[in-house]
C-alpha positions as CSV (number, residue, x, y, z in Angstrom):
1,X,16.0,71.5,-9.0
2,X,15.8,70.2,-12.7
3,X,15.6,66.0,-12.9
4,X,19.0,64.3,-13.7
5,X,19.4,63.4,-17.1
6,X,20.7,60.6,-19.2
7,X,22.9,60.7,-22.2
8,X,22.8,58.4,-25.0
9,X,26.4,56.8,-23.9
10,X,24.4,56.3,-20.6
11,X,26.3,58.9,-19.0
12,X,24.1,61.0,-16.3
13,X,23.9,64.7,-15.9
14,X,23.0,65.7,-12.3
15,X,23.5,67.9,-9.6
16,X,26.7,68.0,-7.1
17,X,27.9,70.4,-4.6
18,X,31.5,70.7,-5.2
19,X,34.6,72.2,-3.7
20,X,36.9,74.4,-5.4
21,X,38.8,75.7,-3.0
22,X,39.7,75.1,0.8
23,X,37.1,76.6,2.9
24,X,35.0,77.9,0.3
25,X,31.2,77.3,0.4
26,X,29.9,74.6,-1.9
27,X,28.6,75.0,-5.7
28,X,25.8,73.1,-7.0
29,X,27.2,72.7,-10.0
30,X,26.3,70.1,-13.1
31,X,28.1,66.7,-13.4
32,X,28.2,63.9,-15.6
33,X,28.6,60.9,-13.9
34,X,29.7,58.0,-15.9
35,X,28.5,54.6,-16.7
36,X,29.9,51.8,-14.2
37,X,32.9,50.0,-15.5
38,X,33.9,46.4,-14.1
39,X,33.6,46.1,-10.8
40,X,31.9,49.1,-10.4
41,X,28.3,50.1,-9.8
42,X,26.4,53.5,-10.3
43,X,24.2,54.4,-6.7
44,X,21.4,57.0,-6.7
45,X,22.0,58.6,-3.2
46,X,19.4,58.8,-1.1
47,X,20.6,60.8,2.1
48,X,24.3,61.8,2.6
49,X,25.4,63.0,6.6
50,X,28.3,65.0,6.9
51,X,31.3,63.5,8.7
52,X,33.7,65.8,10.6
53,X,36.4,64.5,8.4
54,X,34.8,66.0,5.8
55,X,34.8,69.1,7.8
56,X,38.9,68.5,8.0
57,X,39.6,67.5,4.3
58,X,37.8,70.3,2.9
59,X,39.6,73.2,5.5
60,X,42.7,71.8,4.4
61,X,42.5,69.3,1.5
62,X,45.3,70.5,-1.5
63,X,43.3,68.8,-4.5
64,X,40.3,70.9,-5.8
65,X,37.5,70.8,-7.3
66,X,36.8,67.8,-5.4
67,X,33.3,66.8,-4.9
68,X,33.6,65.5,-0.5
69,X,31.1,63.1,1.2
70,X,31.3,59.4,2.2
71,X,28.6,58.5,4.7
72,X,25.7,58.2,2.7
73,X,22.7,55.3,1.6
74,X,21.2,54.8,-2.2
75,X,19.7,52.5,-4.0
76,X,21.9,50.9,-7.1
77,X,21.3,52.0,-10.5
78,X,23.1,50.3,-12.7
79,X,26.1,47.6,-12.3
80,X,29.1,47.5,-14.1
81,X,30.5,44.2,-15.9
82,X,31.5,41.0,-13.6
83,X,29.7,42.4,-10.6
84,X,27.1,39.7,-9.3
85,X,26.4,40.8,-5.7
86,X,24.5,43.7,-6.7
87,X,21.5,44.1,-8.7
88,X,19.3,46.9,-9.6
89,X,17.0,48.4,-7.4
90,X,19.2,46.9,-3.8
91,X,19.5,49.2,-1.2
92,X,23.3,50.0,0.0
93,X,25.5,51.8,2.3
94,X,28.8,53.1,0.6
95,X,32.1,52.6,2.5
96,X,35.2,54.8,2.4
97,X,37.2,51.9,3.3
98,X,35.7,49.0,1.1
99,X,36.3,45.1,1.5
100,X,36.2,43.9,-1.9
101,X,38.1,40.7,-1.2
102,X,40.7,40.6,-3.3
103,X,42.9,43.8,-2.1
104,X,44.0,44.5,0.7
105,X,42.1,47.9,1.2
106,X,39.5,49.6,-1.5
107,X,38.7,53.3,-1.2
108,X,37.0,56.3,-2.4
109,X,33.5,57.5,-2.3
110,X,32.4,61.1,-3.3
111,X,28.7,61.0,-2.0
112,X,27.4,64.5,-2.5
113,X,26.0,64.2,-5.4
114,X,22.8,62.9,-6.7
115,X,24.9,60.0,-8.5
116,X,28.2,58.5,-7.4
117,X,30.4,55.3,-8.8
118,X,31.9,53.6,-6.7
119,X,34.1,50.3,-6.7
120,X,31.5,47.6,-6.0
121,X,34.1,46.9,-2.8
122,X,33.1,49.9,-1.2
123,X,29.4,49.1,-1.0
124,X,27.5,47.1,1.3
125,X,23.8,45.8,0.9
126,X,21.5,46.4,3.8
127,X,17.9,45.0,4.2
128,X,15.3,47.6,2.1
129,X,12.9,47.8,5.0
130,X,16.0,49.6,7.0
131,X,15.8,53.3,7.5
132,X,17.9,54.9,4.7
133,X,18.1,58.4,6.0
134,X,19.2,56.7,9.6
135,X,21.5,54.3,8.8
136,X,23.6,56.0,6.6
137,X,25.2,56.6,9.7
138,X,26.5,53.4,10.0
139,X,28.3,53.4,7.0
140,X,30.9,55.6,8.7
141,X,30.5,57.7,12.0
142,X,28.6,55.7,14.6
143,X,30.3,51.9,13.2
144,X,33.4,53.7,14.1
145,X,32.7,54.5,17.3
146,X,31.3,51.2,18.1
147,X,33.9,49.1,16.4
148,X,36.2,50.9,18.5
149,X,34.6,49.7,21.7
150,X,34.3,46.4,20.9
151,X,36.5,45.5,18.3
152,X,39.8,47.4,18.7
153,X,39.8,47.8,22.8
154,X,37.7,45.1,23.9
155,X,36.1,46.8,26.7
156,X,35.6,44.6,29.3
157,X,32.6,44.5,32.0
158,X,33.4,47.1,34.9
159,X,35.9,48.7,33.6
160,X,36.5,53.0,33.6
161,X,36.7,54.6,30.5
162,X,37.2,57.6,29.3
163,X,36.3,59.7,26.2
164,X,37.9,62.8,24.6
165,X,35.4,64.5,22.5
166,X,31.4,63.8,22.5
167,X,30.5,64.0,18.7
168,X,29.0,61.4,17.3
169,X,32.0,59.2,16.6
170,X,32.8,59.5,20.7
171,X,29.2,59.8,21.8
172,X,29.3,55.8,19.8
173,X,32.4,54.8,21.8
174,X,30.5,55.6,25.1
175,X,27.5,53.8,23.6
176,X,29.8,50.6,22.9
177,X,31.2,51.3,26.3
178,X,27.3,51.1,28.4
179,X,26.6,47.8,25.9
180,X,29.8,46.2,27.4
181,X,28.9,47.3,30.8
182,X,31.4,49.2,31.9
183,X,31.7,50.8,35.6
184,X,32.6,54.3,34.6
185,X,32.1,56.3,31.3
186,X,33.7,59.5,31.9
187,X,32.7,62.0,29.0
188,X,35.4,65.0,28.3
189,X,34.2,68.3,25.7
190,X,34.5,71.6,26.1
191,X,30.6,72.2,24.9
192,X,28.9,72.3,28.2
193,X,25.7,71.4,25.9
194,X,26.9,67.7,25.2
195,X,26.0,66.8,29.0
196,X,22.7,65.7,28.8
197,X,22.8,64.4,25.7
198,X,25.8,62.1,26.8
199,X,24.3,60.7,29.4
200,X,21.7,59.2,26.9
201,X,24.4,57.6,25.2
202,X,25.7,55.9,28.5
203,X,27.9,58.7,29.7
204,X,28.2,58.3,33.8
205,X,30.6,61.6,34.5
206,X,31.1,64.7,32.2
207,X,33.6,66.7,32.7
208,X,34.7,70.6,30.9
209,X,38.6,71.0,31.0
210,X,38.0,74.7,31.1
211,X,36.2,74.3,34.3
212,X,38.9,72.2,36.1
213,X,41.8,73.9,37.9
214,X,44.5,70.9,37.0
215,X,45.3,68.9,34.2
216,X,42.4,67.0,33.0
217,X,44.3,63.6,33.0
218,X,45.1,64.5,37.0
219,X,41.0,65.0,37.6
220,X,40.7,61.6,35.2
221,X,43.4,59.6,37.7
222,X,41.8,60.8,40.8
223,X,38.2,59.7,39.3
224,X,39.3,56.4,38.3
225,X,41.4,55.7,41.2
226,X,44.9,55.8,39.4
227,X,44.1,56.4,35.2
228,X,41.2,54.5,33.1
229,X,41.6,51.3,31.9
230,X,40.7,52.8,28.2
231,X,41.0,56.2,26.5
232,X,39.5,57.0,23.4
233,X,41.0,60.3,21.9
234,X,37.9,61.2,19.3
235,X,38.7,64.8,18.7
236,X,41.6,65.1,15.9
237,X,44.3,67.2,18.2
238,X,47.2,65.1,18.0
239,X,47.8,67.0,21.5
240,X,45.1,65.5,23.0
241,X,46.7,62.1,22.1
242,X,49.3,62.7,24.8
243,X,46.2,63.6,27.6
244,X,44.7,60.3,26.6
245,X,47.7,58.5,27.1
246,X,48.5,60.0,30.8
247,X,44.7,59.4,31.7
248,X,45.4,55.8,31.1
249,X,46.3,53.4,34.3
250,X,49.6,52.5,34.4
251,X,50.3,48.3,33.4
252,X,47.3,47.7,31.4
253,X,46.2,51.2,30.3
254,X,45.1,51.7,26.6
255,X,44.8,54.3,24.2
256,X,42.5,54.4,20.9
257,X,43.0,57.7,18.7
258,X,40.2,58.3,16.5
259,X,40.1,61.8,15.5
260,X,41.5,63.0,12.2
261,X,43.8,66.0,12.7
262,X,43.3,69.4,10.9
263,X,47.0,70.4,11.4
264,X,50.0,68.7,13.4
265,X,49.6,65.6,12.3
266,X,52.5,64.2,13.9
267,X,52.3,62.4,17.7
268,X,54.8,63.4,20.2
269,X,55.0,61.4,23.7
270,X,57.4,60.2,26.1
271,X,58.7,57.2,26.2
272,X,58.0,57.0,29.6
273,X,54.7,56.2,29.3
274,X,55.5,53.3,27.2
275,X,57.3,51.8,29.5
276,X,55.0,51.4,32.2
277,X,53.0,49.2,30.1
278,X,50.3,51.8,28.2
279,X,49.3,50.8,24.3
280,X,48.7,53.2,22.1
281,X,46.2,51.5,19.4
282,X,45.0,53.0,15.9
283,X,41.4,52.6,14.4
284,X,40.3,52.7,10.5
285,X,36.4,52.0,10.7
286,X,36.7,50.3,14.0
287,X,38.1,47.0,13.1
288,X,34.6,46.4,10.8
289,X,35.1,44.3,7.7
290,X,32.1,46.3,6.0
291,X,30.7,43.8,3.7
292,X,31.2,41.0,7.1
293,X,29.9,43.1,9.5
294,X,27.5,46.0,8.4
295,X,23.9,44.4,7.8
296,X,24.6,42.9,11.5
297,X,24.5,46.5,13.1
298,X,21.7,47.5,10.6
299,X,20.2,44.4,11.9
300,X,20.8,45.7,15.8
301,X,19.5,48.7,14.9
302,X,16.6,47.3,13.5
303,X,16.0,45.9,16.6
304,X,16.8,48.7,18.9
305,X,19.7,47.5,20.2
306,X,22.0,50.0,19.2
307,X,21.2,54.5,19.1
308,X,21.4,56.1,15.9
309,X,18.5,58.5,15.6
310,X,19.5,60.3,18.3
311,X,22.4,60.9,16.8
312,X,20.3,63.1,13.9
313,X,19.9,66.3,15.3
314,X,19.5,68.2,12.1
315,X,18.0,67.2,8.4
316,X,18.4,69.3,5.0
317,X,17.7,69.4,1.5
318,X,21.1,68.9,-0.6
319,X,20.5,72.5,-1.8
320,X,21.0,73.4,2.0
321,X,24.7,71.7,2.3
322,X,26.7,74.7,3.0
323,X,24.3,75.1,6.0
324,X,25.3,72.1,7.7
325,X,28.9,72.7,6.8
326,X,28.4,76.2,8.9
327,X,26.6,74.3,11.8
328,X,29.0,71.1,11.9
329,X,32.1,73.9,12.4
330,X,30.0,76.0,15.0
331,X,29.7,73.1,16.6
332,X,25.9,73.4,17.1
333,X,25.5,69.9,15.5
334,X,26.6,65.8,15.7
335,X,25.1,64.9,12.7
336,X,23.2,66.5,9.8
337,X,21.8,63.9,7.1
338,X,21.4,65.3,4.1
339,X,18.6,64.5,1.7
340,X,19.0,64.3,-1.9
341,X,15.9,64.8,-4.3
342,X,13.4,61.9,-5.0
């Protein structure tokens, strides 16, 4: 693959896989990437993983070309005017939902591609002894799944929870859930290969709906003793919202959706299970401030407090993207980090 190259106006010509249409395969096509402007920064990206909202946006996303990608690591380029956080040469994590400081909420990252600009707000800097084809993880996937544990439920110690969908967001949330020493961790997928690998991650009981004759929240209630006292819902079937909620414990149940849904996007529920005192709670990026809270879970990671590699089960050269695209929807991976050219 031919170096990138740069352009007198400091523009850079490199390599992207881009999408042109919904569920089309990727083109490695040519792209100039511009110079940062204020407040921006230019990243080399190092290793890019492929989320399964990436998965959803590009089955069903309207705007094309559009060149997908968020959770990735690189090493800054080149800084635009008025940024002082950043220098050449730091080591960073790009965020989809950034914490510049000023807004509210700062967005956007398009990570495959060898270059990206992003809005100094939606970049953290991470220690350069870390890892960066591990924790770019972190910058998405498994800090979602963590934050959720501990930052939007709270799980408390001895507690039953109860996780819809074992990728890597949920196999996180279980994770979060072991940390915070919970009684029962009751892992729920369809792919009868997630159980041994759950039980790594802290799962205690796995269970296949297509192997139960009854509703899976009935089997969930009889486990628990009368419902869980958390549900995470980390699939993206607005359907499966409804199951979490009804697996919950009446009074002081809760329910955390995760998942980003393909198609239906709407919820529907009684309001019956409202009344008997069940939450329903959203998540964006598991209550993490990024620039706050990031280099602390590098920093657990570091230290082996918290899972990430075996969260890696596959690794490919960026010519090789469409391949993990194909794996990611056969469900034959969690996560597939993608590494860009030295």
């Amino acid at each position: 693959m031919p170096s990138p190259s740069k352009q007198s106006n400091n523009v850079i010509t490199c390599k992207a896989a881009v999408a042109w249409g919904a569920g089309e395969p990727l083109v490695m096509e040519d792209v100039e990437v511009s110079a940062p402007l204020p407040g921006e920064i230019r990243i080399k990206v190092v290793c890019t993983s492929l989320c399964r909202s990436d998965i959803s946006a590009w089955e069903s996303q309207a705007i094309f070309p559009r060149i997908f990608g968020h959770e990735a690591s690189g090493i800054v380029e080149s800084i635009g005017e008025g940024v002082d956080e950043f220098k050449e040469g730091d080591h960073v994590l790009t965020v989809f939902t950034g914490e510049c400081k000023t807004c509210r909420q700062c967005m956007s990252v398009s990570s495959f591609s060898e270059y990206t600009v992003v809005h100094s707000g939606c970049a953290v800097k991470v220690s350069s002894v870390a890892p960066l084809e591990k924790i770019c993880l972190l910058s998405c996937g498994a800090a979602a799944g963590l934050g959720a544990a501990w930052n939007v439920a709270d799980i408390s110690k001895g507690s039953n929870v109860v996780i819809f969908g074992l990728g890597t967001v949920g196999l996180s949330v279980a994770q979060g859930a072991k940390l915070r020493e919970a009684s029962k961790i009751i892992g729920v997928d369809i792919n009868p290969e997630k159980c041994q690998k759950a039980k790594a991650f802290g799962i205690t009981e796995f269970i296949n709906p297509t192997d139960c004759n009854e509703p899976i929240q009935e089997v969930i209630k009889r486990i628990t003793n009368g419902g869980a006292d958390y549900s995470f819902e980390c699939i993206g079937d607005t359907g499966m919202v409804t199951t979490a909620l009804q697996s919950c414990s009446d009074g002081c149940g809760m329910t955390v959706t995760l998942g980003v849904p393909k198609v239906k996007p709407e919820i529907a529920a009684h309001y019956g299970l409202f009344l008997t005192g069940k939450t329903l709670k959203g998540s964006l990026f598991g209550g993490w401030k990024p620039k706050s809270d990031l280099s602390s879970l590098v920093d657990m990671y570091m230290k082996k407090e918290i899972q990430i590699d075996e969260l890696i089960t596959h690794n490919m050269p960026f010519e090789d993207i469409n391949k993990a695209f194909n794996l990611m929807q056969e469900g034959k991976c969690l996560r597939c980090v993608i590494h860009l050219p030295n």
